[in-house]
LOGULO-380447 format. One line per 10 residues: number of its first residue (from 1); their letters; for each residue x, y, z of N, C-alpha, C. Coordinates in pm, whole numbers, plus 32768, in hexadecimal, padded with zeros to 4 digits. Layout:
N
NUM	a	X,Y,Z,X,Y,Z,X,Y,Z ~ ...
//
This chain:
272
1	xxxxxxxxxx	5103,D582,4152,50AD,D5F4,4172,501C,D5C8,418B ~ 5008,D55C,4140,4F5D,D560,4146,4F35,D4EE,41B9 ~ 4FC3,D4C1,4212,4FC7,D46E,428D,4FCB,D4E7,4309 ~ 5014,D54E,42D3,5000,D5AC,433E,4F79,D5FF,435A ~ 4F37,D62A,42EB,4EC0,D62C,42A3,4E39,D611,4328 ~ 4E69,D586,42E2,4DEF,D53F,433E,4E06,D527,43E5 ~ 4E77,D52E,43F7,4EB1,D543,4488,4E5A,D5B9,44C8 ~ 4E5F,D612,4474,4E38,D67C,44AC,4D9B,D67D,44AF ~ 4D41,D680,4436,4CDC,D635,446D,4CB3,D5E9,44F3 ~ 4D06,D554,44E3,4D1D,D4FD,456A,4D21,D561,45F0
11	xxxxxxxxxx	4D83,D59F,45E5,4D8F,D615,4641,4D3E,D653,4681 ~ 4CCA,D69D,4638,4C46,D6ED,466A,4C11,D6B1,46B8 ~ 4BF5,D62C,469B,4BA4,D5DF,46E3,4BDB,D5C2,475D ~ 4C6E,D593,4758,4C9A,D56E,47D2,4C9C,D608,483F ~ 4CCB,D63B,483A,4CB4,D6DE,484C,4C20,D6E2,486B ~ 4BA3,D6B6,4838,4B1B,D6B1,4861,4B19,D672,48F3 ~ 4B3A,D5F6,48D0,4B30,D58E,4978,4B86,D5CE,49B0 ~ 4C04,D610,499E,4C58,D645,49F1,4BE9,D6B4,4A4B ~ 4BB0,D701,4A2A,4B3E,D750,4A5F,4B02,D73E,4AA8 ~ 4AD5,D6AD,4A99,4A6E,D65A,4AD7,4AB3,D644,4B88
21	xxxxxxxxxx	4B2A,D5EA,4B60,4B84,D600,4BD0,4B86,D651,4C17 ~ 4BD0,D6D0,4BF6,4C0A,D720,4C2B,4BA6,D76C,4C83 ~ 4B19,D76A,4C5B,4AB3,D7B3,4CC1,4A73,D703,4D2D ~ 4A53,D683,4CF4,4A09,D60F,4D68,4A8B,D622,4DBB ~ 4AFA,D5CA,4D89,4B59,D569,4DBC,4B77,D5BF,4E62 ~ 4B9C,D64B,4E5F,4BB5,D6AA,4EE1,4B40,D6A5,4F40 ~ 4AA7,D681,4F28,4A19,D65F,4F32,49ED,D60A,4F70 ~ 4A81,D59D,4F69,4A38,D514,4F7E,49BD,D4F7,4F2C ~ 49BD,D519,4E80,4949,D4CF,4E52,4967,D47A,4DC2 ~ 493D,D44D,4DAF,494D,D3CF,4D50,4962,D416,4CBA
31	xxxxxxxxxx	49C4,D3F6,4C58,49B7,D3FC,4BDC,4965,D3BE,4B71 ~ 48EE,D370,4BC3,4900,D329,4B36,4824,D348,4B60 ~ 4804,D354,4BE0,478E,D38C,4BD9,477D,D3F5,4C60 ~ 4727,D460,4C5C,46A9,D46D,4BD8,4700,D483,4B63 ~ 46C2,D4B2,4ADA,46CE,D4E8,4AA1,4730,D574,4AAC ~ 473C,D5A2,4A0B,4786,D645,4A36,4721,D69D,4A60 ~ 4704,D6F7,4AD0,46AF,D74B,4AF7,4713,D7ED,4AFD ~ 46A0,D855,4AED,46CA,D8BE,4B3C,4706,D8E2,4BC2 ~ 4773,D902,4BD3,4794,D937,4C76,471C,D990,4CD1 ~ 470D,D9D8,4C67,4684,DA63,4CA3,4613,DA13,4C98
41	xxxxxxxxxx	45D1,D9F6,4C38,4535,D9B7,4C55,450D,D911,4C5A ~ 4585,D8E2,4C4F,4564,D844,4C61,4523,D81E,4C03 ~ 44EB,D849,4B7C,44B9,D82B,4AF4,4536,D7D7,4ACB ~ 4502,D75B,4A94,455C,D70A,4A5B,456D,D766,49DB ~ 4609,D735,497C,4646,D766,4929,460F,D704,4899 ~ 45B5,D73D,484A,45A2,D6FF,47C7,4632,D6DC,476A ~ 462B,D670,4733,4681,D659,46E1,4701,D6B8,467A ~ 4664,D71A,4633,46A1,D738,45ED,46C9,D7DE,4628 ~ 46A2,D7F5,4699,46E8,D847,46FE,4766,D832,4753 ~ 4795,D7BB,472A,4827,D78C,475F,4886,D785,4725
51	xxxxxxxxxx	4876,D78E,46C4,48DC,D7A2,463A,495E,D802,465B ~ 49F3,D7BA,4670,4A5B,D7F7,467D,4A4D,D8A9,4614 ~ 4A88,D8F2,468C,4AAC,D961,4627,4A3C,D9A6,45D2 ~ 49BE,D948,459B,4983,D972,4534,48C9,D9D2,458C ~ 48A8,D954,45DE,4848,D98A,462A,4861,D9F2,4691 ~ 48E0,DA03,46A6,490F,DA8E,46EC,48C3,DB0B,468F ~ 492B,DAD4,4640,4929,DB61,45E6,488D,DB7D,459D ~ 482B,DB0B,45A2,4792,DB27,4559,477B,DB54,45D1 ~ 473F,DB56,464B,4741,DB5F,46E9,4755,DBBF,46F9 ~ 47C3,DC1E,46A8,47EC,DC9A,4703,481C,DCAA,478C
61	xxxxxxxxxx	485D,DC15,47AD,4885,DC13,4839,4808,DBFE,4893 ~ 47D3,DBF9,4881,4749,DBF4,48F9,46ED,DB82,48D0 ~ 46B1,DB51,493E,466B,DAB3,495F,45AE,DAEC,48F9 ~ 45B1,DA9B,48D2,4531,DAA1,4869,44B6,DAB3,489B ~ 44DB,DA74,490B,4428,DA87,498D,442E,DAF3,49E9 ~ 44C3,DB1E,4A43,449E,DB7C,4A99,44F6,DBCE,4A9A ~ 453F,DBEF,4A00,4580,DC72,49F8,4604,DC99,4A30 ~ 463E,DC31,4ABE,4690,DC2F,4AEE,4717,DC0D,4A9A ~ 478D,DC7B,4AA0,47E2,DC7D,4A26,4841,DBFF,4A71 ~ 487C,DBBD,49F9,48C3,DB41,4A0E,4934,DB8C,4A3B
71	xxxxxxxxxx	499E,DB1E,4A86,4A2A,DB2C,4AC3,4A59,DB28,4A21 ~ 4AE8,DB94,49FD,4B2C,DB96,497C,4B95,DB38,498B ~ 4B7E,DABF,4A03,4BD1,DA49,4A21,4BD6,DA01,49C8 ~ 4B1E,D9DC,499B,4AFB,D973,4944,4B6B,D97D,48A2 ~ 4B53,D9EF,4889,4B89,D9EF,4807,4C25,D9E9,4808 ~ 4C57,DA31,4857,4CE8,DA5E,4878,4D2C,D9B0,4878 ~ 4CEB,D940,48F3,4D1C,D8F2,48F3,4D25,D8A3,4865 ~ 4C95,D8A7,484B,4C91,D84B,47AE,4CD8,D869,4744 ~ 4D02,D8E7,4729,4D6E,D927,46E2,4DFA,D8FB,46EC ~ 4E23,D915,4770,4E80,D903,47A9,4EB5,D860,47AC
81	xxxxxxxxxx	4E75,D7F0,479D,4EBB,D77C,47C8,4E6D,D746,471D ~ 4E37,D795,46D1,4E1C,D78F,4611,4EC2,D790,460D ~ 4F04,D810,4636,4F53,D840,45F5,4FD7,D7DD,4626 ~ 4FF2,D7CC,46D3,5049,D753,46DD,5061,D70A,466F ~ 4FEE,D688,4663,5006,D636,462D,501A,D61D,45BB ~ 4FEE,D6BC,4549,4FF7,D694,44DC,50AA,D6E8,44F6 ~ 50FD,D715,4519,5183,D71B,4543,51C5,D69B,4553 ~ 5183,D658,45A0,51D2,D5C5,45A8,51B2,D576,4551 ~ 5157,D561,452E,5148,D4F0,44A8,5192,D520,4435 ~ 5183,D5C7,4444,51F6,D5EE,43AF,5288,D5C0,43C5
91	xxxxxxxxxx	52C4,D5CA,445A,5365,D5A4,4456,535B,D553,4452 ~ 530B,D4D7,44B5,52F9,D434,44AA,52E4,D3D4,4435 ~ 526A,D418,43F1,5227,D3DC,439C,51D5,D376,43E4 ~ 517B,D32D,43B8,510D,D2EB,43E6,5152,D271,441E ~ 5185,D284,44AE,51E5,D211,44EB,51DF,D20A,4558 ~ 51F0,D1A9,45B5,5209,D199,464D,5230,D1FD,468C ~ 52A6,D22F,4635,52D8,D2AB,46AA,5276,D31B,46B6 ~ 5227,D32A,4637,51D9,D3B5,4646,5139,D38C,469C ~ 514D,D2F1,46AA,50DA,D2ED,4702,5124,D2D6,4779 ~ 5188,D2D5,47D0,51BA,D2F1,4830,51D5,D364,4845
101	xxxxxxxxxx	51FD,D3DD,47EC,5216,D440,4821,5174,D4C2,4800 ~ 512D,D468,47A3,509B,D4C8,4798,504A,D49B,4841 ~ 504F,D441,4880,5001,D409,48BD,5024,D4A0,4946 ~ 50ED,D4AE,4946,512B,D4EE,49BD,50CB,D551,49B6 ~ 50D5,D567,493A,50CE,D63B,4914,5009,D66A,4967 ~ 4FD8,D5D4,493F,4F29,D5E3,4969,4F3A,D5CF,4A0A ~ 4F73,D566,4A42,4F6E,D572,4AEA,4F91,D602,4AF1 ~ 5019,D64F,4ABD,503B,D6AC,4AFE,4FCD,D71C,4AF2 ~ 4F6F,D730,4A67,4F0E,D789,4A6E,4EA9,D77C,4AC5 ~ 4E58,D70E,4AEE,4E29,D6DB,4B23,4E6A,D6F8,4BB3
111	xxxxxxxxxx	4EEB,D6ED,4C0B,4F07,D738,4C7A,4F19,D7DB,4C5F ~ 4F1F,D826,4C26,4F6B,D88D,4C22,4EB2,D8F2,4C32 ~ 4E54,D8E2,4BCB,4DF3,D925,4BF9,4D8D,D8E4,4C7D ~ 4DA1,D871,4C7D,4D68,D832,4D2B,4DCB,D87C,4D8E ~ 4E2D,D88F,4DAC,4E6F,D8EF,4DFA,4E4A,D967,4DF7 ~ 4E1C,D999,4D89,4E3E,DA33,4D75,4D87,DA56,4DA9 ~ 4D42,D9E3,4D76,4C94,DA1E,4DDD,4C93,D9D5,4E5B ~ 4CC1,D976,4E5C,4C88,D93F,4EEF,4CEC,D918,4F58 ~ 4D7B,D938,4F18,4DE0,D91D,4FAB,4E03,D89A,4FCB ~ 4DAD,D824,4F64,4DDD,D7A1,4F64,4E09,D752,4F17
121	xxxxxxxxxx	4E4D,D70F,4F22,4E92,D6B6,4EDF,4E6F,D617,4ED0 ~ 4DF3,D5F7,4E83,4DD2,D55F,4EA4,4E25,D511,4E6D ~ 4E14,D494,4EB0,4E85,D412,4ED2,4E55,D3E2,4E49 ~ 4DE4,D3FD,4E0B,4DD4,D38B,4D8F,4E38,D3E0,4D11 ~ 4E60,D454,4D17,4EB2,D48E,4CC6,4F55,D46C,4CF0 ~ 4F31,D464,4D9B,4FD7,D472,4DB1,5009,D3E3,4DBB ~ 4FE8,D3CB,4E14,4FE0,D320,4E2B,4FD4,D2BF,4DC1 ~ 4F76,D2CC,4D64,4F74,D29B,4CED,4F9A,D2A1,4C9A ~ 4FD3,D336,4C57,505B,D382,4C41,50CA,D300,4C41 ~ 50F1,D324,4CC3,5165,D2C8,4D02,516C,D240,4CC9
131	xxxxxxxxxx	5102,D1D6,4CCF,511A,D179,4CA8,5105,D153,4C23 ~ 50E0,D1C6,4BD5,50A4,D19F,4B59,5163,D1D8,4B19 ~ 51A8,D227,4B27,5230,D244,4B48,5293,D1C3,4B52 ~ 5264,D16F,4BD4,52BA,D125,4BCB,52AF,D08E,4B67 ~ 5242,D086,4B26,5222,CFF2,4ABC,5253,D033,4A4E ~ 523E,D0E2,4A10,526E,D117,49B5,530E,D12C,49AA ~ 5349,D110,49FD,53F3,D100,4A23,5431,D06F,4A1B ~ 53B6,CFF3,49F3,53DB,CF9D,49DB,53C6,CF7D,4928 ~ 537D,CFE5,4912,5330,CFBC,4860,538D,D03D,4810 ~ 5395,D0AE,4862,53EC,D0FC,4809,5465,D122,486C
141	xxxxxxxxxx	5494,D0F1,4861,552C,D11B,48AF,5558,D19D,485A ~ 558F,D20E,48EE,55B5,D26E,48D3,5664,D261,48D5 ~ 56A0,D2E3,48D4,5745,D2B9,48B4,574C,D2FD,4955 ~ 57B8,D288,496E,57D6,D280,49FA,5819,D2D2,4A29 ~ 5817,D344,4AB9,582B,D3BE,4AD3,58B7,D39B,4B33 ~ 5884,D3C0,4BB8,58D8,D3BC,4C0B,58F3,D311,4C25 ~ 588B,D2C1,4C1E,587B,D237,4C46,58D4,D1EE,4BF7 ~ 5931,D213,4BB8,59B1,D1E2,4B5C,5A34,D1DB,4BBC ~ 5A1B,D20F,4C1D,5A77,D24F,4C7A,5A75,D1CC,4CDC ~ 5A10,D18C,4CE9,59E8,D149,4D4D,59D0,D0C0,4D1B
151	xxxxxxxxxx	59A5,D0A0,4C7E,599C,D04F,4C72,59DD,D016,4BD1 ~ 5A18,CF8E,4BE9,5A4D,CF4E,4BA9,59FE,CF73,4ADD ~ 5A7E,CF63,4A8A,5A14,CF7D,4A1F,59EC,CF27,49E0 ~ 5A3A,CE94,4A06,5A15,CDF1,49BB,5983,CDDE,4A0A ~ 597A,CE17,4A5D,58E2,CE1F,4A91,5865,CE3F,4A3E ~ 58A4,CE8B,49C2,584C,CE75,4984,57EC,CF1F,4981 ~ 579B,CF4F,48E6,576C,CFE5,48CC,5705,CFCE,4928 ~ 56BC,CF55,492F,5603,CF82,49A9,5645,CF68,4A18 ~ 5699,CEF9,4A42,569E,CF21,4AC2,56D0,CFC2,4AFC ~ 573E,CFDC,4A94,573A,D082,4AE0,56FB,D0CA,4AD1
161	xxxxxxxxxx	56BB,D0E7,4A78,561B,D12F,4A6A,55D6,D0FE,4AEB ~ 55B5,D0A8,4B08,557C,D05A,4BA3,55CA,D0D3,4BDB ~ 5622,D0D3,4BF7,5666,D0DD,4C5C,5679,D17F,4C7C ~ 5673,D1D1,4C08,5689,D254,4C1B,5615,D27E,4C23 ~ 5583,D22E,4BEE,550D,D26C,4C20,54E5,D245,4CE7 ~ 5527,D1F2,4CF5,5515,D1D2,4D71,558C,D247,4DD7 ~ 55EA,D245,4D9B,563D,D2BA,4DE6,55F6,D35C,4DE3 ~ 55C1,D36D,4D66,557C,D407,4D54,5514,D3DE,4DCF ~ 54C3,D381,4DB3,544C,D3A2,4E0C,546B,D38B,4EAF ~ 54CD,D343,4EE0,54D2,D345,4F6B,551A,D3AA,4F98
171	xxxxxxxxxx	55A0,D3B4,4F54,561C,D435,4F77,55C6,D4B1,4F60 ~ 557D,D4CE,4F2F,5557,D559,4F09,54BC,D552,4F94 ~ 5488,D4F2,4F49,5404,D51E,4FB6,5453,D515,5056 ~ 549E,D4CC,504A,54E2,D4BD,50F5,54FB,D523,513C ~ 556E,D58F,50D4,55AD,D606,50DB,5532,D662,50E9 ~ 54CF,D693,507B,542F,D6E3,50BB,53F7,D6B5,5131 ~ 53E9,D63B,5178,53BF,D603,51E5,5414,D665,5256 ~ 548D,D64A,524D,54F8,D670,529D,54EB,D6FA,52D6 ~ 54D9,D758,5247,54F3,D7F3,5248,545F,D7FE,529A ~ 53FA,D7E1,5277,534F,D7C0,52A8,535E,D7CC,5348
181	xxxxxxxxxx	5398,D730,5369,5394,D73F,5409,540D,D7C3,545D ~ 549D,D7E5,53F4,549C,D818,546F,5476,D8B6,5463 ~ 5433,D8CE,53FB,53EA,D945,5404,536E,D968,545B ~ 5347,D8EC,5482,52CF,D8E3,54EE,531C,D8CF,555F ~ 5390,D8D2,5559,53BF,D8AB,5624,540A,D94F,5627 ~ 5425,D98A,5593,5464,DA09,55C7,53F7,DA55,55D0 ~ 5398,DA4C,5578,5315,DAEA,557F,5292,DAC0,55B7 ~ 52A1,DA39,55E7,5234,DA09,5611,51C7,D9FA,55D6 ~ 51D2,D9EF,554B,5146,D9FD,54DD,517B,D9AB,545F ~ 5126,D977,543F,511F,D90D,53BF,5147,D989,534D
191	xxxxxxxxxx	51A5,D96F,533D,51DC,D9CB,52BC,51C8,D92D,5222 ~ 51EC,D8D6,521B,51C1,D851,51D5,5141,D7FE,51D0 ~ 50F4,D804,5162,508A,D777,5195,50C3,D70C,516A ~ 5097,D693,517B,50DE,D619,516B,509A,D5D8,50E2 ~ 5020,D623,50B5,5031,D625,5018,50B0,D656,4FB5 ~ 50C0,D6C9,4FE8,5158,D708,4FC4,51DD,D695,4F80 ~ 51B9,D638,500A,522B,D5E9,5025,5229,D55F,4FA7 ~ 518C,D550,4F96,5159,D4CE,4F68,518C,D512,4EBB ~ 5129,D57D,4E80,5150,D5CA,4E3A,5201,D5CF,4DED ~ 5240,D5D5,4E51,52C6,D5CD,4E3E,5305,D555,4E01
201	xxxxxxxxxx	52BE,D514,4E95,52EB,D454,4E1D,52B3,D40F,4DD2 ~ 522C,D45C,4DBA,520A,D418,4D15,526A,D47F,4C95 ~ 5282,D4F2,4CC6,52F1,D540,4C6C,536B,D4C7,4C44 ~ 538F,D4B7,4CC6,5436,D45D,4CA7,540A,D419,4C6C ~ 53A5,D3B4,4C8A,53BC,D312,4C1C,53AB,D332,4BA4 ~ 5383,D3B2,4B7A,53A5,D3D4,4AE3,5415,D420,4AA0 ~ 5461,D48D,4AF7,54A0,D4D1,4AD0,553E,D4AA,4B22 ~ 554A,D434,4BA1,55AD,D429,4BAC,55C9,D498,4C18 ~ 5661,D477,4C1B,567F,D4CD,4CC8,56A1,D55E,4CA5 ~ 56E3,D574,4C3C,572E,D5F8,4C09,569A,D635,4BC6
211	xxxxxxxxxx	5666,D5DE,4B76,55F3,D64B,4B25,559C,D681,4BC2 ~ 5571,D627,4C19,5533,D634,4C84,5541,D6A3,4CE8 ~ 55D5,D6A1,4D04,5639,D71D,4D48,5625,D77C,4D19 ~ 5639,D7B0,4C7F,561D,D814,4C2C,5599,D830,4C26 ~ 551F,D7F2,4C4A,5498,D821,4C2F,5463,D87A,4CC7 ~ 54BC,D809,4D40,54C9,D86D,4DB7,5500,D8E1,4DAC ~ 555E,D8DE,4D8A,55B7,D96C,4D95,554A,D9D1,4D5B ~ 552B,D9C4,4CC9,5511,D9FF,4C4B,545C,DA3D,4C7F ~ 5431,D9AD,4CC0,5391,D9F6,4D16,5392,DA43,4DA1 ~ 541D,DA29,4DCA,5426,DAA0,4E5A,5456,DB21,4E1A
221	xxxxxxxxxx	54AE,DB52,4DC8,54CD,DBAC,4DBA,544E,DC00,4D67 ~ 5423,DBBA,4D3A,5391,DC0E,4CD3,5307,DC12,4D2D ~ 531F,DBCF,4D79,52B3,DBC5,4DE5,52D6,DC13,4E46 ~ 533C,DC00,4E83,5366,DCA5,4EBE,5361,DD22,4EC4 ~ 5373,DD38,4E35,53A4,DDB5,4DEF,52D2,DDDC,4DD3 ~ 528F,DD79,4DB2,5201,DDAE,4D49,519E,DDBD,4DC9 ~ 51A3,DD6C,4E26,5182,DD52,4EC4,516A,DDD5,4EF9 ~ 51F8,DE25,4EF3,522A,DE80,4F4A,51EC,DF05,4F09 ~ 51F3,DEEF,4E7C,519D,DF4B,4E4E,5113,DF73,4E32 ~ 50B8,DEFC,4E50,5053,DEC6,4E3B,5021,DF0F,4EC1
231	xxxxxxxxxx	5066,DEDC,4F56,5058,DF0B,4FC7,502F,DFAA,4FBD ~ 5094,DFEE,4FAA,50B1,E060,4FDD,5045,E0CF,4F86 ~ 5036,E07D,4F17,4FF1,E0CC,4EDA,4F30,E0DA,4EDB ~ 4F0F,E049,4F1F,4EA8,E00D,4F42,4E77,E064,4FEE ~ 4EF7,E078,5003,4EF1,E09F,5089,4EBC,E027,5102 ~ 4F03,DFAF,50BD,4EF7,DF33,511C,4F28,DF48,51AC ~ 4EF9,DEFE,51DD,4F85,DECF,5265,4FF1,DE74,525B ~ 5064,DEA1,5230,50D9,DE6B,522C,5107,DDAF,5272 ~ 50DF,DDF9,5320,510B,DD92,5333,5086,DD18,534D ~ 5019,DCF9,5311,4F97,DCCB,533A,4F88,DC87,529D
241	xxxxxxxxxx	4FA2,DCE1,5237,4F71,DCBE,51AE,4FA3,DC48,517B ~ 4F4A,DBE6,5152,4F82,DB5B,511C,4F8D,DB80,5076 ~ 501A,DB54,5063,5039,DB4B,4FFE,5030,DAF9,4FB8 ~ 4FFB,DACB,4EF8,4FF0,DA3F,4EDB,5057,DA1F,4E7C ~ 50B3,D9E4,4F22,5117,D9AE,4EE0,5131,D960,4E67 ~ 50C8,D900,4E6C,50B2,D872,4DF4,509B,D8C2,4D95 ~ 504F,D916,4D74,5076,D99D,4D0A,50D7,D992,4CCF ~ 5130,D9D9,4D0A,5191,D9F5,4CDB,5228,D968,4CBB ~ 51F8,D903,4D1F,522F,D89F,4CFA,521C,D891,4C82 ~ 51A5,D86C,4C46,5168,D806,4BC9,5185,D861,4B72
251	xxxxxxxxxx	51A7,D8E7,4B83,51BB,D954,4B06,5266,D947,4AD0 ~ 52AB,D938,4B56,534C,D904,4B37,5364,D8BC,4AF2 ~ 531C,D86D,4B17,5328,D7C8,4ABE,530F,D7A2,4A5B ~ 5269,D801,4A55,526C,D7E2,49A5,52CD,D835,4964 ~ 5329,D89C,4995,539C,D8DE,4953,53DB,D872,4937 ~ 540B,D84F,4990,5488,D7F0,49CC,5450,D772,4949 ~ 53D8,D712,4958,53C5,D6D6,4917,53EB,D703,4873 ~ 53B1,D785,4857,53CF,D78B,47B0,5447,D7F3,4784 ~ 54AB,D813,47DA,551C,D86A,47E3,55A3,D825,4838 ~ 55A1,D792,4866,55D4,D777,48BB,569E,D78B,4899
261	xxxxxxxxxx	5680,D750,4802,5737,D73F,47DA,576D,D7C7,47C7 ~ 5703,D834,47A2,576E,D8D8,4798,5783,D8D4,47F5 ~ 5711,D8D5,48A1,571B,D924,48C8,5795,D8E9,4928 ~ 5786,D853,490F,5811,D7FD,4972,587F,D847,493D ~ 587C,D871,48BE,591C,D875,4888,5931,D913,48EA ~ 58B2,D959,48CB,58EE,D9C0,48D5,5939,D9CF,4960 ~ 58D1,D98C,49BE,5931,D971,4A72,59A4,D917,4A65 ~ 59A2,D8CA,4A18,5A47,D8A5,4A3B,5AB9,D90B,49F2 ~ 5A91,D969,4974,5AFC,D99A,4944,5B0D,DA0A,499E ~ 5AA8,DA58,4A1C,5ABC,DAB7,4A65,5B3B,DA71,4B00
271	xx	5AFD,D9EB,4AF3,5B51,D9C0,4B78,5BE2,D9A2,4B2D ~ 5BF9,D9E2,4AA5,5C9F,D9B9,4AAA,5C64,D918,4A28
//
């Protein structure tokens, strides 16, 4: 407990830079300078005005120099990826796997509100994602999915871990690529961005081809369904309104990531 404890602690902070991200990186501007500043007045952020969670709440939500009320991003995220990790360090305990699977849960927060304000998906989350995915498939091997099917088992637990993170991320992003283009040759409009796609295969090299499949399925049908209602009730334009997909991806997944064995059982005991 007192490893999960401090996880969570650990957490706030990471959840802090996650912030940081999620407003430069879409910007094209650097993490590491200037300093933290205001969005509204460009007043750099004092120290003890940066404080996860805590300077919110002394703050009253609003910037100390020009009154302008903060995004309820800041806190929501820092909360939110507190609470991840101290989840995984509690099932893990203070181990490789929970820093392989705390690291997933922060890219995915880290895409899920960058989608949801700015419509993009940067490569240092997805892309980096991806490969930080595939060295973690050599240090913690996961249990081998479909890639058992395909590959020998004297081969050995990392090589198929290799191997099913390499099948999630090409078979799956391949298949979104696929649906992507020929939705642009039937409606003539980018229904996919190719973040979407990148997005997808930093998913597989962690979750494999089946957890991967299931986070598609599981983010179109809720993305569909919240989309459609979101629309109609917004009084959007249907067919014009960009939806953020990676949203709803990174929201599947962290299901999928911390629900993955009910919810497998429960689809195979429906298919018979």
């Amino acid at each position: 407990m007192l490893a999960a404890a401090l996880a969570f602690l650990g957490g706030l902070l990471i959840g802090s830079f996650l912030n940081v991200c999620i407003y430069r990186w879409p910007r094209d501007l650097s993490v590491v300078r200037p300093r933290s500043f205001c969005p509204a007045c460009d007043h750099p952020v004092a120290w003890y005005d940066n404080l996860p969670l805590l300077s919110y709440a002394l703050l009253g939500g609003r910037c100390r120099h020009c009154g302008q009320a903060i995004s309820l991003r800041y806190p929501v995220v820092e909360l939110l990826t507190a609470a991840l990790l101290f989840m995984v360090v509690f099932s893990y305990g203070p181990t490789l796997a929970a820093v392989k699977w705390g690291l997933f849960n922060a890219l995915l927060v880290g895409l899920i509100f960058s989608d949801l304000e700015e419509r993009i998906l940067p490569d240092e989350l997805t892309v980096g994602g991806l490969v930080a995915g595939f060295l973690l498939a050599v240090v913690v091997p996961s249990e081998p999915g479909f890639v058992a099917l395909l590959m020998p088992a004297d081969w050995g637990r990392t090589w198929q871990s290799v191997g099913e993170a390499l099948l999630g991320a090409v078979l799956s992003a391949g298949l979104l690529w696929l649906v992507g283009t020929l939705y642009l040759k039937v409606r003539g409009r980018e229904g996919l961005g190719f973040g979407d796609v990148k997005m997808v295969a930093m998913i597989g090299a962690f979750l494999g081809l089946e957890g991967t499949l299931l986070t598609v399925v599981l983010g179109s049908v809720v993305g569909s369904v919240l989309g459609l209602v979101y629309i109609f009730a917004m009084r959007k334009q249907a067919s014009t309104y960009e939806l953020p997909f990676g949203t709803f991806l990174g929201s599947a997944a962290l299901v999928v990531a911390l629900l993955r064995d009910p919810i497998l059982s429960a689809f195979h005991r429906l298919g018979g």
